[in-house]
N, C-alpha and C positions, 0 to 999 in steps of 0.2 A: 290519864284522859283516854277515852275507847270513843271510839266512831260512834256514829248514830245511821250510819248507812247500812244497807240488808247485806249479811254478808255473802259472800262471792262479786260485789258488787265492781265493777272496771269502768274508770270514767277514763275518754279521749281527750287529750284535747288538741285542735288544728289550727290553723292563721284561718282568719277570714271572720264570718259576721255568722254564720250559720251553725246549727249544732252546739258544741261546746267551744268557741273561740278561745285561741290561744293568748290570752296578754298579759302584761308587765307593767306595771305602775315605777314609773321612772322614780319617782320623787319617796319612796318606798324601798327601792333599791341601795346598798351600803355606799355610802360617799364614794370609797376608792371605784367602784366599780362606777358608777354616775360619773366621775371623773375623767376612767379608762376611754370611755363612752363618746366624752366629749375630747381627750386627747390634753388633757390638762394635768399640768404641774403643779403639784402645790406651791414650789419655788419659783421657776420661770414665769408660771402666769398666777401669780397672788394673788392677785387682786382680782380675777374671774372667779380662780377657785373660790376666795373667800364669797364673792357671790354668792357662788353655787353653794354655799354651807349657811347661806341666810331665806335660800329662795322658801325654806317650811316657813315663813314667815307671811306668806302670802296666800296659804291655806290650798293650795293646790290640789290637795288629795282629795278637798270636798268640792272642785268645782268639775263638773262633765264638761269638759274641752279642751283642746289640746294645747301644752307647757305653754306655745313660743306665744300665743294669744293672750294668755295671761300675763305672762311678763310683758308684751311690750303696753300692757292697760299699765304699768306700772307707775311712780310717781319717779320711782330710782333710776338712772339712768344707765347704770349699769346691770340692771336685769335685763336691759334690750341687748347688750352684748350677749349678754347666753344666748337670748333669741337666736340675735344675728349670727351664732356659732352652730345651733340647734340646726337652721336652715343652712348654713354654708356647709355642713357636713351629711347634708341630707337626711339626717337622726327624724325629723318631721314626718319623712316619708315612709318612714318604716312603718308595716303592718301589724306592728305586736303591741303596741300603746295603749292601755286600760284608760288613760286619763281620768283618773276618779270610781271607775268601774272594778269589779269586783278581777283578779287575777289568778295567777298560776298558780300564786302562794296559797291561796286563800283556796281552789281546790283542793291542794297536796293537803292541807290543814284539814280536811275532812276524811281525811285517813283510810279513803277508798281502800280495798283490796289490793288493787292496783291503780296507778296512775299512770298513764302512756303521755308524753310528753311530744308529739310529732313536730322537730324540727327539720325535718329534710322538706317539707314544703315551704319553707320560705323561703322569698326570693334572693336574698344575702349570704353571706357567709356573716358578716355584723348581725345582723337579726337573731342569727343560730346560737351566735357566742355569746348572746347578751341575755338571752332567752334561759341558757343553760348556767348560767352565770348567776342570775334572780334567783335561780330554783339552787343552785348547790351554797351559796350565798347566807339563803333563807335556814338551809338544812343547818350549816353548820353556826348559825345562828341560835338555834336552838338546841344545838347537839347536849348541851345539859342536862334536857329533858328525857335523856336516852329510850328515844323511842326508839324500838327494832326497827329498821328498814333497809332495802337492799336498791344500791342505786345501780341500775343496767347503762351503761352507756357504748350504744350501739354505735357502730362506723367512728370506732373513738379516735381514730388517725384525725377526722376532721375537728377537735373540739382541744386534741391534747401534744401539739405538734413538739417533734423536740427542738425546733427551731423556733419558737413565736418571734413576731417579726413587729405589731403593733400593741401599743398598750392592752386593748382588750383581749388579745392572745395572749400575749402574757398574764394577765390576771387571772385570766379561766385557767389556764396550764398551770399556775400556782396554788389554784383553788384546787384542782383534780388531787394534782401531788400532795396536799399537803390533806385530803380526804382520805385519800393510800395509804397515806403512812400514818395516823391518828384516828380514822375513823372510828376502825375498829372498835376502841377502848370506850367510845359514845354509843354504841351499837349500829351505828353507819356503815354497808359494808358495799363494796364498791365492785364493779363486774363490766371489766371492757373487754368489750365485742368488736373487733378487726381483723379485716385483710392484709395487715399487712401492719404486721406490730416492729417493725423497723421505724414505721412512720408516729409512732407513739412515742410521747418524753421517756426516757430510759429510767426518769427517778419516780417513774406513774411504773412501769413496768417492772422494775423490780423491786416493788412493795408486793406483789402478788405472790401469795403463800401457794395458789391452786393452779392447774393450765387442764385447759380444758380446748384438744387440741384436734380440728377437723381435717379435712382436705387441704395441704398446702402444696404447693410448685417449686415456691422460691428458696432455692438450694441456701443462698442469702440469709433468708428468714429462717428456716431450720437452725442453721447455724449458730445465729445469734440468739436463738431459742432455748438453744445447748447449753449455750454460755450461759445463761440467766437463771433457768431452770435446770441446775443439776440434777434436779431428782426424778428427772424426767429421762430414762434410758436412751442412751443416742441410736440404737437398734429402731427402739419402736418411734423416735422422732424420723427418720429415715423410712418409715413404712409409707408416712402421714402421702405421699403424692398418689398412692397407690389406692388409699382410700375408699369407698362407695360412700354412697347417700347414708347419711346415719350413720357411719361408724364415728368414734369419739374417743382418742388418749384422755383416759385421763387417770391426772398423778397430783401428788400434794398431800396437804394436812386432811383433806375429805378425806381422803380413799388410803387404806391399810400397804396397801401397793400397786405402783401403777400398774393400768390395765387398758386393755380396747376394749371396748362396749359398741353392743351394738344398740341407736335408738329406735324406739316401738313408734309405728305407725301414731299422729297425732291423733286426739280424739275430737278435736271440735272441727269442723269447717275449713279447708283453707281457700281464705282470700283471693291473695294473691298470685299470680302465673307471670310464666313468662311473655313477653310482648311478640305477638303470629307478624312472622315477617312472609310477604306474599312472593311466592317464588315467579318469576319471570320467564 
């Protein structure tokens, strides 16, 4: 299957109502993670869960309005308990909810050039995990169809903790790891961007065949850089503080033998700057 979009084509998409809105079709999303979502057992709470694995029953995905309305119209009495779980956990108020509307998946499926996925505007850390969750969910969903693609996940310390602490951290951290170590062979190929890759699952981290290594400080983080990436000279990991703008280790299966490179001035626009703080 080939796009039908012009190519060099870049679609955004952000939280909110304007532009290209970022959302997620709860009831579209894969059980375990719907589940994570809501903080449900399939043992401890059965009888919820088994709800929640009848709610397609109710045709949700064609009605435009939000889950907890729909179920409590219900006849069953125990779809008002998901309601009443949807709102006690605040899932309601989340800004990424498609409710029947076209989503994220259904962008990615038109096989843009690129797709930018802007979760640091949203107000949660649940929003972020659930959002990223749908979209790697979706991919490895279809991973059969080995379509090439290269998934970037930037400031990945917040999305792939080695500590997950709640079901939907966990599930997302299981999801990332288990894209590292398999993608690959689907043609999924995986590219985490961090400050501070001590803060990354260690079984996401050393899946990675490549390092591609900027400016760092932390004596720490070098360190445990060493350890992961042997093939990375501990000479030139020990330069990395010393650094400038655009310079880049890099070592791995890309490149014949590690090297510093330096990067060329971008060619498009840049956006973004740093925030003028007014001196006093």
């Amino acid at each position: 299957m080939t796009s039908d979009l012009p190519v060099g084509t870049i679609l955004v998409l952000r939280p909110g109502t304007s532009g290209d809105p970022l959302k997620v079709r709860f009831v579209d999303m894969d059980i375990r993670s719907r589940a994570a979502i809501l903080q449900l057992d399939p043992i401890l709470d059965r009888e919820e869960f088994n709800v929640m694995l009848r709610t397609d029953a109710v045709q949700i995905d064609q009605i435009d309005e939000p889950l907890v309305d729909v179920l409590r119209r219900s006849d069953e009495p125990q779809f008002h308990q998901i309601a009443m779980r949807l709102e006690n956990l605040g899932v309601t108020d989340w800004d990424l909810w498609a409710w029947g509307r076209p989503d994220v998946t259904d962008v990615i499926d038109q096989r843009a050039d690129a797709t930018v996925v802007d979760l640091g505007s949203f107000g949660t850390p649940e929003e972020q995990q659930a959002t990223a969750l749908a979209v790697l969910d979706h991919l490895w969903a279809h991973r059969d169809e080995r379509i090439g693609r290269l998934v970037v996940i930037d400031e990945a310390h917040n999305l792939c903790s080695p500590a997950p602490t709640t079901p939907l951290e966990r599930l997302l951290t299981e999801r990332i790891v288990q894209i590292a170590a398999e993608g690959r062979k689907y043609g999924i190929w995986l590219l985490l961007s961090t400050q501070r890759p001590s803060k990354v699952h260690p079984n996401a981290v050393s899946q990675c065949d490549n390092l591609g290594l900027m400016k760092m400080s932390s004596a720490s983080d070098l360190a445990e850089l060493g350890d992961v990436f042997g093939y990375a000279p501990e000479a030139l990991l020990q330069r990395s503080p010393t650094f400038g703008q655009g310079q880049v280790l890099f070592a791995g299966g890309f490149t014949t033998a590690p090297q510093l490179v330096q990067i060329a001035p971008r060619l498009t626009h840049e956006g973004g700057s740093d925030v003028a703080v007014a001196l006093r």
